[in-house]
N, C-alpha and C positions, 0 to 999 in steps of 0.2 A: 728886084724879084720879090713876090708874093708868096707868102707863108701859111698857112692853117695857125691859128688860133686860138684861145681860148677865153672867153668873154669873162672879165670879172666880175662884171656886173648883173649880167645874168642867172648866178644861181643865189643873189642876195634877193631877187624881187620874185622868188618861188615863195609860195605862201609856205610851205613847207620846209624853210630856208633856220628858222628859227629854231624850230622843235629838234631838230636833227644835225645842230651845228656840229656836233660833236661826231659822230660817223662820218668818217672822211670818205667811203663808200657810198652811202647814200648821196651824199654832196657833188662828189664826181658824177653821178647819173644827174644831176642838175645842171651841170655844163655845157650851152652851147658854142656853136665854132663859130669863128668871124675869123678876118682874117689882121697879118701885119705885114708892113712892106712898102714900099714903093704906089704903088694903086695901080699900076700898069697891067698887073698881071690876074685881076680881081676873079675875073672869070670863070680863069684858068682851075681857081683855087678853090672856089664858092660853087662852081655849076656841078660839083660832083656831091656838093653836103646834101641830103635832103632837108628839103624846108622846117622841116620838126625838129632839125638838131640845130638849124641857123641860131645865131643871136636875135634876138628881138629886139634889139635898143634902137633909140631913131637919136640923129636922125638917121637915115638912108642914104647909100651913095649909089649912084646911077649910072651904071656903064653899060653902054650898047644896047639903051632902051630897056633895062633891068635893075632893078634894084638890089643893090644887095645891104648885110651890115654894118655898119660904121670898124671902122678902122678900130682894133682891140688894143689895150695899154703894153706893151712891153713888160 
């Protein structure tokens, strides 16, 4: 089963990532979702995030002719 996410990676490569290490509020609004799990259930989990909250790291994984996140660190 498929889980919601949260990308570690993505709020290190906000240009704004730096200056505001320290506000763990601000930070949090740099977080996007990807998801963990299985990959069975990707869709399931992904088709409801809008694309502005997705993770943006590649590579990309492709289920049912769609793209989504890469699978996020535990």
């Amino acid at each position: 089963m498929c889980m919601k996410a949260t990308c570690s990676t993505c709020r290190m490569l906000s240009p704004i990532y730096y200056c505001f290490r320290q506000d763990e509020t601000i930070l949090t609004a740099l977080d996007k979702t990807s998801w963990w799990g299985c990959g069975a259930h990707i869709p399931s989990v992904m088709d409801a995030v809008p694309e502005s909250e997705r993770c943006t790291c590649a590579p990309k994984v492709e289920r049912d002719g769609k793209e989504y996140p890469p699978k996020a660190e535990r």
